[in-house]
VOBA-1610 file (N, C-alpha, C; in pm, whole numbers, padded with zeros to 5 digits, always signed):
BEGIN
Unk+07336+08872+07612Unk+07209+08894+07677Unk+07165+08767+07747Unk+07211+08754+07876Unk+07215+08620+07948Unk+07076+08642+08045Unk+07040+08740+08085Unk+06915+08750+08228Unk+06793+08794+08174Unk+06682+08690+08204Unk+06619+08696+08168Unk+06535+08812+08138Unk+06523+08912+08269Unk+06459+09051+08265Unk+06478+09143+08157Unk+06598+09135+08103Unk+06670+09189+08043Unk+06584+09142+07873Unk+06594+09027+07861Unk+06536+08924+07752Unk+06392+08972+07714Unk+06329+08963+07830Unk+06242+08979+07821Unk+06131+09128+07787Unk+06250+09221+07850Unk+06237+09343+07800Unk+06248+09367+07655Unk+06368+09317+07608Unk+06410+09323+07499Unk+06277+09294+07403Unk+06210+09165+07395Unk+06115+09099+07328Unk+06022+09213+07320Unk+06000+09207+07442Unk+05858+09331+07468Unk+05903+09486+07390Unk+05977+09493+07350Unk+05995+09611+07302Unk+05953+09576+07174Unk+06040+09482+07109Unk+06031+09420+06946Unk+05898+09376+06911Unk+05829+09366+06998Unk+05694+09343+06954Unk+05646+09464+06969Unk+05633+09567+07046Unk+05575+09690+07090Unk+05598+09784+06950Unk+05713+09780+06876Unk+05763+09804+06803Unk+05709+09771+06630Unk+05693+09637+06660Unk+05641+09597+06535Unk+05470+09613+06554Unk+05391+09639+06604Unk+05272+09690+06626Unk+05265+09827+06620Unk+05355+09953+06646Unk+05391+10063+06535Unk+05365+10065+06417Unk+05511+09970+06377Unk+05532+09969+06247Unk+05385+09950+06146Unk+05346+09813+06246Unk+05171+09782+06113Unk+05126+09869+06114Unk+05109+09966+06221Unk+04993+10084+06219Unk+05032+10256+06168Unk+05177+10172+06089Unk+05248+10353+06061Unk+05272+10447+06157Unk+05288+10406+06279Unk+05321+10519+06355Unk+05498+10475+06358Unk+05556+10570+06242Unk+05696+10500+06263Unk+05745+10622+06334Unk+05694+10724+06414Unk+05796+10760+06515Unk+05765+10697+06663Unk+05715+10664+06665Unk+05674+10595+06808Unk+05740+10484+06849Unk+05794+10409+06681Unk+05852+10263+06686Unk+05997+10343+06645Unk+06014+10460+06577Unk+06192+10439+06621Unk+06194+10467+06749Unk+06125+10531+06843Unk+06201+10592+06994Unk+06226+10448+07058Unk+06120+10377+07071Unk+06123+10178+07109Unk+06206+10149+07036Unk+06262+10165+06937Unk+06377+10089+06900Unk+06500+10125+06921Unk+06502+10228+06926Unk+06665+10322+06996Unk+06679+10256+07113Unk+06577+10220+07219Unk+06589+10100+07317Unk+06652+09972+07270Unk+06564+09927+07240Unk+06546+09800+07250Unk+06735+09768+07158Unk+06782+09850+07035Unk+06952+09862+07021Unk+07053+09869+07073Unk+06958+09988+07181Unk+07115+09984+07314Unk+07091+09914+07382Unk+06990+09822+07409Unk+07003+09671+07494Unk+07070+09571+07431Unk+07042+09572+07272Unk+07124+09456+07225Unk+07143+09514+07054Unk+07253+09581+07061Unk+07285+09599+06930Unk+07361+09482+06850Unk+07375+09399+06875Unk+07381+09234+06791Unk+07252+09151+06742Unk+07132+09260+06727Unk+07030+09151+06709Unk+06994+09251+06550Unk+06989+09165+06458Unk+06970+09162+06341Unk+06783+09190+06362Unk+06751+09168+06427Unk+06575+09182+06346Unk+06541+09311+06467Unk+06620+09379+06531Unk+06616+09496+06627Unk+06631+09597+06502Unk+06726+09535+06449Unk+06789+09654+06336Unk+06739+09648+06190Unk+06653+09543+06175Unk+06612+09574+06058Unk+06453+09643+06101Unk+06411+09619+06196Unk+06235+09725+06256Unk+06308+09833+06242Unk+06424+09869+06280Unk+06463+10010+06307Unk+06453+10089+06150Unk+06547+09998+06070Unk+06523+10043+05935Unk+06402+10059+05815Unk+06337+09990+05878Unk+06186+09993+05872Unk+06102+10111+05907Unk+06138+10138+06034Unk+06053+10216+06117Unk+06118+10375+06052Unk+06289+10359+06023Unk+06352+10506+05935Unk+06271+10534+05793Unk+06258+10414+05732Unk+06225+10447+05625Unk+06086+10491+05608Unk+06000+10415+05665Unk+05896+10472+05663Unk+05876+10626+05744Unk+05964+10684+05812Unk+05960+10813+05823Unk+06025+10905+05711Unk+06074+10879+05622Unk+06133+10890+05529Unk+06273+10962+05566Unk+06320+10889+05634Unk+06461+10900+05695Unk+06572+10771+05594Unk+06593+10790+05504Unk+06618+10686+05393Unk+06789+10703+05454Unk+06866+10748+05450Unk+07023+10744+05465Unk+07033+10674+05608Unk+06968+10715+05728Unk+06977+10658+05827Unk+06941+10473+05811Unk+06806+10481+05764Unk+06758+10317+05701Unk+06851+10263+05623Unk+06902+10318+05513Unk+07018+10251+05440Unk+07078+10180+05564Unk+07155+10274+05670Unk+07312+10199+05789Unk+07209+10068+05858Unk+07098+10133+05846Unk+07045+09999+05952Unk+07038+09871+05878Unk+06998+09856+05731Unk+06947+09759+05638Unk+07130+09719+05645Unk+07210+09793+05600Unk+07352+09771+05594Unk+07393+09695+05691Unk+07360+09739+05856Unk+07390+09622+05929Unk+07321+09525+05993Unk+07201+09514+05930Unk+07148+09335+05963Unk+07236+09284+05866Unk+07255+09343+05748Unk+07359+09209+05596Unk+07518+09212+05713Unk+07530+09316+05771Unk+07643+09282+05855Unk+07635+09155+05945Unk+07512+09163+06028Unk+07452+09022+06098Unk+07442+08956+06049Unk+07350+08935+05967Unk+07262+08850+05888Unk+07266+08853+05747Unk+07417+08783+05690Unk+07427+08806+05566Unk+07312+08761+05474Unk+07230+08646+05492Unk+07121+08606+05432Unk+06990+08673+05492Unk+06992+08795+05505Unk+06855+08823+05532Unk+06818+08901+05398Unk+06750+08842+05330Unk+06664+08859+05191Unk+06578+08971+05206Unk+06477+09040+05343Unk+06422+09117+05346Unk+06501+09259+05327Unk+06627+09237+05407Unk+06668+09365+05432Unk+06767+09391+05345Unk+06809+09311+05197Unk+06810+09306+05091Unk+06783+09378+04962Unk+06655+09352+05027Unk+06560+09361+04929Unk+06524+09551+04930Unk+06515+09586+05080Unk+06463+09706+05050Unk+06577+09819+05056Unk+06734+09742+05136Unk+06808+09811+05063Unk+06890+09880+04931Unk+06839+09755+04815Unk+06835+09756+04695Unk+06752+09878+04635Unk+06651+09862+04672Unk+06518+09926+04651Unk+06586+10092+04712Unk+06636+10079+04786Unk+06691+10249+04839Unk+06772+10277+04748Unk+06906+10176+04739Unk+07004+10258+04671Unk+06924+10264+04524Unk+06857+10188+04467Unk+06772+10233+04297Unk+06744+10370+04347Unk+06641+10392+04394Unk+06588+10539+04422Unk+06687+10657+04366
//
């Protein structure tokens, strides 16, 4: 993800997204995030809002793959850890 327009879209989504998420509208923030993935499915915090935004729709198997691949990205990400733990207990 080298041009800026592109970048910058990207951002604007991930924030658009995480202002969903605070306000529970998690279908509004997965459709923005199905974007903002196929712009850059290498970004670890694209994919953990996404799993965020599944789970709180209570789309839990889909959230599992997403939490699964930020630890694919982001082997130290503690958040997405944490609530994949928290799924597979369930």
């Amino acid at each position: 993800m080298n041009d800026n327009p592109r970048q910058e879209r990207f951002k604007e989504l991930l924030e658009k997204a995480e202002f969903y998420i605070l306000n529970q509208k998690y279908s509004e923030a997965v459709k923005i995030l199905k974007q903002a993935i196929a712009t850059d499915d290498e970004s670890p915090h694209a994919h953990y809002l996404y799993a965020l935004a599944l789970e709180g729709s209570n789309e839990q198997e889909k959230a599992k793959q997403h939490f699964r691949r930020v630890l694919e990205l982001d082997p130290e990400h503690a958040e997405a850890k944490t609530h994949l733990d928290r799924l597979i207990g369930e």
